[in-house]
C-alpha positions as CSV (number, residue, x, y, z in Angstrom):
1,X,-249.8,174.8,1.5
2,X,-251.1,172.0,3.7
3,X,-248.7,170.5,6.5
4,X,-249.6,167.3,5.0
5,X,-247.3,168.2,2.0
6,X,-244.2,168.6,3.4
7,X,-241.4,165.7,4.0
8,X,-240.0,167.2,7.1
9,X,-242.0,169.6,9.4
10,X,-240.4,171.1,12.7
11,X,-242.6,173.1,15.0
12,X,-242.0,175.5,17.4
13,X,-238.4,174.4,18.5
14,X,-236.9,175.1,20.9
15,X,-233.3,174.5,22.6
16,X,-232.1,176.3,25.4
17,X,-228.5,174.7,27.0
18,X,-227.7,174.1,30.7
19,X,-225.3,177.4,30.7
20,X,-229.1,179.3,29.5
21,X,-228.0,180.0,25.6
22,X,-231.2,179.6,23.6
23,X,-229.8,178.7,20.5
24,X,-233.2,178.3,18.6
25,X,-236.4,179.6,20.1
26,X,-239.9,178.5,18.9
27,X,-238.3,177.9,15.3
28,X,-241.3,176.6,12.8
29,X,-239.2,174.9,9.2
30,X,-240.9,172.9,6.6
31,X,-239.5,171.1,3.6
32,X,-241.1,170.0,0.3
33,X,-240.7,166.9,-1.4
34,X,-238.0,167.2,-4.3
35,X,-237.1,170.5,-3.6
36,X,-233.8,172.3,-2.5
37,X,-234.1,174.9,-0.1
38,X,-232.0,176.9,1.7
39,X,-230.9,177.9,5.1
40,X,-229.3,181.0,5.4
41,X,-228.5,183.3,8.4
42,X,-225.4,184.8,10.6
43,X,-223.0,183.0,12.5
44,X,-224.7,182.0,15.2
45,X,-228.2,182.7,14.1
46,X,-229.2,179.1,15.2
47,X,-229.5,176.9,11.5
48,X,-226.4,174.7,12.3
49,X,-228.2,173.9,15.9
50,X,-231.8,173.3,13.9
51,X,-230.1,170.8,11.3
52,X,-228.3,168.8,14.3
53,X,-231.3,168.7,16.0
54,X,-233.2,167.3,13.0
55,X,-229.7,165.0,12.4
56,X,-230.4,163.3,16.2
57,X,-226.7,164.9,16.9
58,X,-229.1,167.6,19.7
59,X,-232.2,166.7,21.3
60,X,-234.5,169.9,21.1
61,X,-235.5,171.4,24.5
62,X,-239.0,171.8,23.2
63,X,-241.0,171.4,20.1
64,X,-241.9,168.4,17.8
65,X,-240.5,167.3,14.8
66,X,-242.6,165.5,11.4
67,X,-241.3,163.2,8.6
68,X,-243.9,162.3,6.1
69,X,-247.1,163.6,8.3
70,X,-245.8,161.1,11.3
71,X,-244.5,162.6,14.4
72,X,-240.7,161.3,15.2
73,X,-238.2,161.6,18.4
74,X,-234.4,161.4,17.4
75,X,-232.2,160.3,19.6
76,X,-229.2,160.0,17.7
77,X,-227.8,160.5,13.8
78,X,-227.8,156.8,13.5
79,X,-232.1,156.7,14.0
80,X,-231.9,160.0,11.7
81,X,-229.9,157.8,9.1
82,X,-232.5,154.8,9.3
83,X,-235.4,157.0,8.4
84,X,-234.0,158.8,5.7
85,X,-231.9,161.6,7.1
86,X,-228.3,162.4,5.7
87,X,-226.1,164.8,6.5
88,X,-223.0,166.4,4.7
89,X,-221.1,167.8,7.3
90,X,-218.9,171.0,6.5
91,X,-215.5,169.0,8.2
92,X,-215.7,166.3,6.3
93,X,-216.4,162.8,8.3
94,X,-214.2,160.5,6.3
95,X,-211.1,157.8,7.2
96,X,-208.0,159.1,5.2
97,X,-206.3,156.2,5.2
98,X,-209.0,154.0,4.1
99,X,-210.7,154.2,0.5
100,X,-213.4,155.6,-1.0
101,X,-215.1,152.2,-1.3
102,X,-214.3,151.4,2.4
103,X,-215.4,155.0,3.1
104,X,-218.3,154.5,1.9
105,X,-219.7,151.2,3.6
106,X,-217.8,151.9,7.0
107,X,-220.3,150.7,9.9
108,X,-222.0,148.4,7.4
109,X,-219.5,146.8,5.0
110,X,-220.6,143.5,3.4
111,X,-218.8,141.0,4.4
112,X,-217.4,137.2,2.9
113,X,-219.5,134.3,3.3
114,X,-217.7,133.3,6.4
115,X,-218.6,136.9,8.1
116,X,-214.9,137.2,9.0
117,X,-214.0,139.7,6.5
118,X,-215.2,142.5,4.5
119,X,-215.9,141.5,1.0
120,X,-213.9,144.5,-0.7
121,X,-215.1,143.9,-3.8
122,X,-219.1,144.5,-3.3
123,X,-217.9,147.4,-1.6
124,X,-216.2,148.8,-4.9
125,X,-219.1,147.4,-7.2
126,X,-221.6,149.2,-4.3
127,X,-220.2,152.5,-5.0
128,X,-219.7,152.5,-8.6
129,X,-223.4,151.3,-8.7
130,X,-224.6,154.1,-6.7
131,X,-221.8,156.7,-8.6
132,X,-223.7,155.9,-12.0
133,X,-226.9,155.8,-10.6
134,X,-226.8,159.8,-8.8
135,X,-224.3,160.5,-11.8
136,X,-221.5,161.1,-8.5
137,X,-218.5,159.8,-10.4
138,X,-215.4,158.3,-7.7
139,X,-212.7,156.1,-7.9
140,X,-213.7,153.3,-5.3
141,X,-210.0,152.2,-5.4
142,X,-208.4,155.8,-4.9
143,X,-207.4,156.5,-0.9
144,X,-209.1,159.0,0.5
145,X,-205.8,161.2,1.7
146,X,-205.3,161.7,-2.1
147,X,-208.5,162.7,-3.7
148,X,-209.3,166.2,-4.6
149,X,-211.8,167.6,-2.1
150,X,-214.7,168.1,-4.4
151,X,-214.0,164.0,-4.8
152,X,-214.2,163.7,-0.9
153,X,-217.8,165.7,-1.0
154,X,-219.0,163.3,-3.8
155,X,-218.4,160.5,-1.5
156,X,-220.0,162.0,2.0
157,X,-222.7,162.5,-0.6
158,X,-222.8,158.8,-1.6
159,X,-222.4,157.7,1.9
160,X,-225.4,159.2,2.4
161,X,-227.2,157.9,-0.3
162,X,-226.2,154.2,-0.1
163,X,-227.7,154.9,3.6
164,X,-231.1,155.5,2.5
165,X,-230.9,159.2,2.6
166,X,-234.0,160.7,0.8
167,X,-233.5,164.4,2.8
168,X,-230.0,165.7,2.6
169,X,-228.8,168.4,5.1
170,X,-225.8,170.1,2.9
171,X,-223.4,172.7,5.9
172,X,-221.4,175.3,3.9
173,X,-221.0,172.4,0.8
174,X,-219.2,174.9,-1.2
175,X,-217.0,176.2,1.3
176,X,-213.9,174.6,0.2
177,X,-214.4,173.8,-3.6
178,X,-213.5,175.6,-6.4
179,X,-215.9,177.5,-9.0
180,X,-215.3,174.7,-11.3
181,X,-215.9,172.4,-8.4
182,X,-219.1,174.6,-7.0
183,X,-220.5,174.0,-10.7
184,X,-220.5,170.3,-11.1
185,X,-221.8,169.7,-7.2
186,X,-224.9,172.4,-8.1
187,X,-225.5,170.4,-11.6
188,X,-225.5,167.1,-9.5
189,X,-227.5,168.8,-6.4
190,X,-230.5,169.7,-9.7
191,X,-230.5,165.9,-10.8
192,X,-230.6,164.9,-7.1
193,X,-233.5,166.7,-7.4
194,X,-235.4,165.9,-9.9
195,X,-235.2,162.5,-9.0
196,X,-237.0,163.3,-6.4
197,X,-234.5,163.9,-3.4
198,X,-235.0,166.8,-1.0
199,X,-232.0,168.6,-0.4
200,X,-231.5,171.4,2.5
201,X,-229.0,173.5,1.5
202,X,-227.3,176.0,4.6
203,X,-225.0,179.0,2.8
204,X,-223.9,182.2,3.3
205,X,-223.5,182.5,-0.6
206,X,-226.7,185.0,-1.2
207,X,-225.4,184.1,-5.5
208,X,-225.7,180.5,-4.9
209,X,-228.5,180.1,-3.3
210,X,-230.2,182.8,-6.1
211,X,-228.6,180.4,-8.6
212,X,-229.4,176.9,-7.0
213,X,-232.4,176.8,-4.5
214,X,-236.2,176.6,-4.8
215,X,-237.2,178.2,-1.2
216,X,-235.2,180.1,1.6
217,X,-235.8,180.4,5.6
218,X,-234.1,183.3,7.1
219,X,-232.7,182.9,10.7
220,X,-231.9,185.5,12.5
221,X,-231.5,185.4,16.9
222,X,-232.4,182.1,17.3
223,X,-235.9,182.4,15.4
224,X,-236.7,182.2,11.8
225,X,-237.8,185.5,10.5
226,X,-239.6,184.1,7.3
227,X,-239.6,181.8,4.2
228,X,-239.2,183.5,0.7
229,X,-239.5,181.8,-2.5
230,X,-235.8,182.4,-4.3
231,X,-237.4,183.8,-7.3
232,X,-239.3,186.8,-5.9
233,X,-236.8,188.3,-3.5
234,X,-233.5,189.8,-4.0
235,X,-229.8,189.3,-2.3
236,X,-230.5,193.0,-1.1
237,X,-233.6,192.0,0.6
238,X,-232.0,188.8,1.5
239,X,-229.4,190.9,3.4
240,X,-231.4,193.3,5.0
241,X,-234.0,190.6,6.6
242,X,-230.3,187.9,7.8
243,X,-228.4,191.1,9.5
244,X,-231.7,193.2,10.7
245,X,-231.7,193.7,14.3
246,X,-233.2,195.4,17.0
247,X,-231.3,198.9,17.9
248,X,-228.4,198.3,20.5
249,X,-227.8,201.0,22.9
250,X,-224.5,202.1,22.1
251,X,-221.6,201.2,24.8
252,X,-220.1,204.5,27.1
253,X,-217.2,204.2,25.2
254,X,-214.2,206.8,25.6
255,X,-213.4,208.5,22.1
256,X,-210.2,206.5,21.1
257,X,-207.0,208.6,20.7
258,X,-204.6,206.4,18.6
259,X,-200.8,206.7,18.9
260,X,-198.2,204.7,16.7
261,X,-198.5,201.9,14.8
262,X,-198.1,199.1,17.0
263,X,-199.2,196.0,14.2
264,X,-198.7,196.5,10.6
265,X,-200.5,193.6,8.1
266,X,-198.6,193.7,5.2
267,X,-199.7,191.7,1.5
268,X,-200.3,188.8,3.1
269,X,-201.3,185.6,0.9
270,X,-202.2,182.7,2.4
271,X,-203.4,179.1,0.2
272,X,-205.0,176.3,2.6
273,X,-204.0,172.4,1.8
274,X,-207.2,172.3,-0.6
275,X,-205.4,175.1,-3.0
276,X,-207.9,177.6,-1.8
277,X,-206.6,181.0,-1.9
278,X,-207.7,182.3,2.3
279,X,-206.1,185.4,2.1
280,X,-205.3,187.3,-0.9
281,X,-203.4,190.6,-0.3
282,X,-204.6,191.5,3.3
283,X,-203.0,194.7,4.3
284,X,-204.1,196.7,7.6
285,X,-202.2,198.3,11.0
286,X,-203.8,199.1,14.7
287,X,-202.3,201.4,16.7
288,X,-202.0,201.8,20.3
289,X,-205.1,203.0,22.1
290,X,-207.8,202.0,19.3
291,X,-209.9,198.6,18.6
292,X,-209.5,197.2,15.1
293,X,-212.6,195.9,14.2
294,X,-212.7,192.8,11.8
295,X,-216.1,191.1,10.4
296,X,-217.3,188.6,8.3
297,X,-219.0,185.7,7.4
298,X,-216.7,183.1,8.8
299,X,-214.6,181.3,6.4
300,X,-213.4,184.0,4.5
301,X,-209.7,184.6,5.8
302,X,-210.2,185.5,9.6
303,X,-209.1,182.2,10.8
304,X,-206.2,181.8,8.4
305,X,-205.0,185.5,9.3
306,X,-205.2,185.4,13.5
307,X,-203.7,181.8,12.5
308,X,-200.7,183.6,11.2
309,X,-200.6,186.6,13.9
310,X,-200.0,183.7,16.3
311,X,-197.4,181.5,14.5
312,X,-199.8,179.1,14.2
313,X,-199.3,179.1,10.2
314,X,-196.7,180.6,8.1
315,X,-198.2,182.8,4.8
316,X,-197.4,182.1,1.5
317,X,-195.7,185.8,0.9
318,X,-196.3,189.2,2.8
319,X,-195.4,189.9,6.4
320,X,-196.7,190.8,9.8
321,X,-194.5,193.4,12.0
322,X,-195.3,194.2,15.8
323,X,-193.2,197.2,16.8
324,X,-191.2,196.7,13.7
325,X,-190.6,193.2,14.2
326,X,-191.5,190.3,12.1
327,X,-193.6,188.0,14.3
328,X,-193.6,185.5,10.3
329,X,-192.2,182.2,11.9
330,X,-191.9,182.9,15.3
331,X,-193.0,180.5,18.1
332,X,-195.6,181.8,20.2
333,X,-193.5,181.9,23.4
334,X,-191.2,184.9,21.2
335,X,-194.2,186.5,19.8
336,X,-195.5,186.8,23.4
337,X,-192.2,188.6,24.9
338,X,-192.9,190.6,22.1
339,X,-196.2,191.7,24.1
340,X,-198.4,190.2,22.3
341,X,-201.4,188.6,24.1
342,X,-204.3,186.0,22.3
343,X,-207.6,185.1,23.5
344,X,-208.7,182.1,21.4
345,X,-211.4,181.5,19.3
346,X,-211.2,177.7,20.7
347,X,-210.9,178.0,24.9
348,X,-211.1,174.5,25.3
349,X,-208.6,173.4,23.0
350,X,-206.1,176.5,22.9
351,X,-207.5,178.7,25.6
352,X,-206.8,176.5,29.2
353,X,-205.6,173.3,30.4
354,X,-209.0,171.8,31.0
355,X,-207.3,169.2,34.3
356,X,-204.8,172.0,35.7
357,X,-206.4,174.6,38.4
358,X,-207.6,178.0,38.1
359,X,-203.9,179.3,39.8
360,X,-201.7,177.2,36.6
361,X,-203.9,178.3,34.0
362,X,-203.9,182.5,35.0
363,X,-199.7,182.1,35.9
364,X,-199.0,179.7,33.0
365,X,-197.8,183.1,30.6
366,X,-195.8,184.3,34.0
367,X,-194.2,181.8,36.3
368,X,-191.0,182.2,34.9
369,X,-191.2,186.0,35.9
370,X,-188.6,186.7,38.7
371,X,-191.3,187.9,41.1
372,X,-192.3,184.6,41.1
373,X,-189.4,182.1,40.6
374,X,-186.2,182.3,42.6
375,X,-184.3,179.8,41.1
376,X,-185.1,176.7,41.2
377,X,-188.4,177.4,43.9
378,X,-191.6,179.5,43.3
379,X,-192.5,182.2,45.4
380,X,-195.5,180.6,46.6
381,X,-197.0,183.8,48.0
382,X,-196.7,186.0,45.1
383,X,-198.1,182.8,42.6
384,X,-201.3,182.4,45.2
385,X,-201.4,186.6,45.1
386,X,-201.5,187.4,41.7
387,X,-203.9,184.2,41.7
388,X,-206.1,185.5,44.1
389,X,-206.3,189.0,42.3
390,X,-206.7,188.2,39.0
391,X,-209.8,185.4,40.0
392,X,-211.3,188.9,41.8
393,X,-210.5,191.5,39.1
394,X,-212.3,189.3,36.6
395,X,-215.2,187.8,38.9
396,X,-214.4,184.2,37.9
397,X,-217.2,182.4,40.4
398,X,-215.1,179.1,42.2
399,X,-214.3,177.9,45.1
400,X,-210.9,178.8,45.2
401,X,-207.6,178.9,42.6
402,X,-207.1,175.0,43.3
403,X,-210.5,174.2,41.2
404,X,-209.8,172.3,38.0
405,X,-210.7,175.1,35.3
406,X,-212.4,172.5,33.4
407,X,-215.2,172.2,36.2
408,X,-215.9,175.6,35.6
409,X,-219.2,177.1,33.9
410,X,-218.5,178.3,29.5
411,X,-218.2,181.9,30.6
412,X,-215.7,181.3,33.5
413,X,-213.2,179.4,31.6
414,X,-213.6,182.4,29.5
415,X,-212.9,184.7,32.4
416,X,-209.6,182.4,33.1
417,X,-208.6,183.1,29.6
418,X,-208.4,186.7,29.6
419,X,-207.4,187.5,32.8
420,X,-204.6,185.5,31.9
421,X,-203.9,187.6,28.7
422,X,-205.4,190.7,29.4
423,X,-203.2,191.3,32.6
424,X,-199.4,190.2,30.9
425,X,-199.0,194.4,30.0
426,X,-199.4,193.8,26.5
427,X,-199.1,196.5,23.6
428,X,-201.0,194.0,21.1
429,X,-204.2,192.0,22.3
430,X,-206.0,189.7,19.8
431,X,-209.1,188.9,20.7
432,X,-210.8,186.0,18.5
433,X,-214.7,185.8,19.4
434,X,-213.6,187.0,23.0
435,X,-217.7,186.1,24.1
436,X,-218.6,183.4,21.9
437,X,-221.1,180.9,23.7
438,X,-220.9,182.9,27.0
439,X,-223.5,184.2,29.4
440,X,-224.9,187.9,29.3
441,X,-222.4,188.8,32.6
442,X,-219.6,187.6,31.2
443,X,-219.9,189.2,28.0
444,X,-220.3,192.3,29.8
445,X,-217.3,192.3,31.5
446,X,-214.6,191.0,28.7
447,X,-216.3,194.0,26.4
448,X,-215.9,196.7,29.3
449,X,-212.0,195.3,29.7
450,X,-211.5,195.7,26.2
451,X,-212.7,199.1,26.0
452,X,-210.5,199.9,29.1
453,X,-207.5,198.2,28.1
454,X,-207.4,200.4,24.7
455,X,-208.2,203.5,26.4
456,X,-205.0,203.0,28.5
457,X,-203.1,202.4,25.6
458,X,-203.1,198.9,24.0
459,X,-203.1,198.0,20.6
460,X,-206.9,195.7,20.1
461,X,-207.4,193.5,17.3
462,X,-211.3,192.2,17.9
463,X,-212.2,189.4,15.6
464,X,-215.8,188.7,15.8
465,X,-218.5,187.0,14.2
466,X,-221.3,188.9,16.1
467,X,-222.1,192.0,14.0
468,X,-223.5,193.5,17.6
469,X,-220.3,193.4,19.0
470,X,-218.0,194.7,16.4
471,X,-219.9,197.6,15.6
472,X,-220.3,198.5,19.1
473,X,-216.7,197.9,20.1
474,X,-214.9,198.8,17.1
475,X,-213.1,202.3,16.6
476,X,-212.0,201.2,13.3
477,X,-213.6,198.2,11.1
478,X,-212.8,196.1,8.6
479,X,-215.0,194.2,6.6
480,X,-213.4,190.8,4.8
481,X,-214.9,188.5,2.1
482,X,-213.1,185.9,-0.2
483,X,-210.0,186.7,1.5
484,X,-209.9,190.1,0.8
485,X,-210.5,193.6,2.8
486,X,-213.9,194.0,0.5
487,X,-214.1,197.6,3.1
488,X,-212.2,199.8,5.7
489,X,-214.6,202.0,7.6
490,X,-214.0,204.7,10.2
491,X,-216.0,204.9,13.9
492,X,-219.2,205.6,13.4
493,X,-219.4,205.4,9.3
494,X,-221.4,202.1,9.1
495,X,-224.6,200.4,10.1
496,X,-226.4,197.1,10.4
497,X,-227.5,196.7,6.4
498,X,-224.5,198.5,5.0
499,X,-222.1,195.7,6.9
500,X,-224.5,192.9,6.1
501,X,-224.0,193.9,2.3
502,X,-220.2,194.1,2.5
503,X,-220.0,191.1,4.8
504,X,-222.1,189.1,1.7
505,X,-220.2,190.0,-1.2
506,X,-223.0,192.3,-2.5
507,X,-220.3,195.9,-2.0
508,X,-216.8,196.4,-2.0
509,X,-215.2,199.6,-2.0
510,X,-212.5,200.3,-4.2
511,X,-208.5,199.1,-3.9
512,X,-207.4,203.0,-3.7
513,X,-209.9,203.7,-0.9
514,X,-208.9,200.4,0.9
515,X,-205.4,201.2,0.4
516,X,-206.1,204.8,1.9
517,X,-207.9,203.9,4.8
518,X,-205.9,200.9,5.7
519,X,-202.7,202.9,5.9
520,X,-204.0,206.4,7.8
């Protein structure tokens, strides 16, 4: 097809950040006119990045970017907006407190003749005008905070399309509905369509996009690894091409010799504030000296689950034991004397104190410690020791345990954080995407610690969305989808396309062999 019929072109981008991740690399996407067509790769494959970039929220390192044959620069969502661009957002981007008619013209409500005030009621007769025209039915007087959240989508949609918007850019739309829910968006996505809108759609859902999409461009490392049309390839296919990879030379790891239980994951059940059920029957245990492996796409219970670990949520039912004791309902500052230690997902928000030093962020978990407090005075030597130590054992590059830990590079602050956890002697670590968004070095080092750490005993629970580093790392893996263990797998019993398949809903082994493995 000639690049002359395409709405949007992008060509050969590029963006590398300051810290050297190359989150896309020389990526070539095209849209048609009145089409829907999907985006689909692993977490962290780079289609999130691509979308922001052509939503002015990232300015690409390199490559150039078409709308309608003419050559554009976005500098910001607000320019996106103005030439046609909307974007649905997977967190939705709405005002509780506020209506779904003020929702929906905030940042360019009408206002009364006198320009003082906004005219509320061409707001309500702007939405239900654009409601019946896209057939996107809302209650313009209903607030926000109470609306069901395939409502709230409806009206990020209409926000959208009162804009302007003739190219949607739908994140993970069905991440949070119902199948009910899921069934009236696709209906309204198709006569989107065939009035001639051009919706991108970005999924892990290899049965939705078969059921709702035109087109698909696989990502895969940052590159696009082709575009397919829906009809003429197969979720297997699909698979094989999002989790291929090249071959990763396996990591000198020690066999594991597991001792006793040290975590036992009992039918836990877990409902978010949306009704939607996150985990459903989870049951697993890691003993002492082993890494527990957990994969899958993300949003499909991992969050909810290390959520609960932590005492950051309570479950609906079930229970969670470490060394036979319930940590269900226990503030963190118990569930750590229980020796249990947590790297975060989120460093910046949970991990550190972003204005404290280097010396209060690695002593925060130990200060109360009598080797360092004598009543009511520190032991200033042993603080700046164990300071000292911990910034060398973990090669965390500063200038000296007084730098503010939120000067520091991505993969430093990293270093912070588990030096901090990994060196409290605990029996249970959980690890949450220990090398997210870190540099090569660092990586190395946090995956060569947890090996170690296991080996000399500990109890590791690895949660990762990098399929790379849970197979490698992993003496035991679990494989979750829908919030459900859809397979338990022993070292060395799986490969790249076999987890890609579980990970996507396409396998699941059976409740008796779960059970079975889960409990060995």
């Amino acid at each position: 097809m000639d690049a002359h019929e395409y709405v949007v072109r992008m060509e050969n981008i590029s963006k590398i950040y300051p810290n050297g991740i190359a989150a896309n690399r020389e990526v070539n996407f095209s849209v048609r006119e009145g089409e829907i067509h999907a985006l689909i790769g692993e977490n962290g494959a780079g289609k999130s990045t691509l979308m922001k970039i052509l939503f002015g929220m990232e300015q690409p390192t390199a490559g150039k970017i078409y709308l309608n044959d003419q050559r554009i620069t976005l500098s910001s969502p607000l320019q996106a907006i103005s030439l046609g661009i909307g974007m649905v957002h997977q967190h939705f981007m709405l005002v509780p407190s506020l209506t779904v008619a003020e929702n929906i013209v905030l940042g360019m409500a009408p206002t009364t003749k006198s320009g003082l005030f906004i005219d509320y009621k061409e707001a309500v007769r702007l939405t239900r005008e654009y409601s019946e025209m896209y057939n996107l039915f809302v209650e313009p007087d209903a607030r926000v905070a109470d609306i069901a959240v395939g409502m709230k989508q409806k009206v990020e949609i209409l926000k959208a399309l009162v804009r302007g918007a003739r190219v949607l850019i739908l994140d993970e739309p069905t991440a949070v509905l119902t199948t009910q829910e899921t069934a009236e968006l696709f209906q309204e996505l198709k006569n989107l369509k065939d009035q001639g809108f051009t919706i991108i759609f970005i999924s892990h859902k290899l049965k939705e996009i078969k059921e709702l999409t035109d087109r698909i461009t696989i990502m895969r490392a940052g590159r696009s690894v082709g575009v397919y049309e829906t009809a003429s390839i197969t979720e297997q296919e699909i698979s094989r091409l999002m989790v291929g990879r090249d071959v990763v030379l396996k990591m000198d790891k020690p066999e594991a010799v597991p001792g006793e239980r040290v975590l036992c994951v009992e039918d836990l059940h877990y409902v978010n504030e949306w009704g939607k059920k996150m985990l459903d029957g989870v049951s697993f245990s890691v003993r002492q000296g082993e890494i527990v492996g957990i994969a899958g796409v993300e949003g499909n219970g991992q969050r909810e689950l290390v959520d609960i670990l932590f005492g950051l949520k309570l479950p609906d039912s079930g229970d969670a034991m470490v060394d036979g004791q319930s940590l269900v309902g226990l503030p963190q500052a118990r569930i750590r004397t229980l020796g249990v230690s947590y790297v975060p997902e989120d460093r910046m928000t949970f991990g550190i104190a972003q204005t404290a030093n280097i010396e209060e962020n690695v002593i925060s978990d130990r200060y109360r410690h009598k080797r360092f407090n004598r009543g009511p005075l520190f032991n200033m030597k042993s603080l700046h020791d164990e300071s000292d130590r911990l910034i060398m054992d973990y090669a965390v590059l500063c200038k000296s345990r007084s730098q503010e830990v939120g000067m520091l590079s991505g993969g430093n602050i990293q270093k912070v954080v588990v030096a901090r956890e990994f060196s409290s002697d605990p029996i249970l670590i959980i690890a949450d995407q220990p090398t997210r968004g870190i540099d090569v070095g660092a990586t190395e080092l946090i995956r060569n610690k947890l090996v170690e750490l296991s080996r000399a005993g500990m109890a590791v629970l690895l949660v990762s969305a990098d399929l790379n580093e849970v197979m490698e790392l992993s003496d035991n893996l679990i494989v979750m989808y829908n919030g459900q263990i859809a397979g338990y797998f022993d070292d060395g019993q799986w490969d790249d396309l076999m987890m890609g398949e579980y990970m996507l809903g396409l396998k699941r082994q059976s409740d008796d062999e779960i059970r079975r493995a889960c409990h060995a």
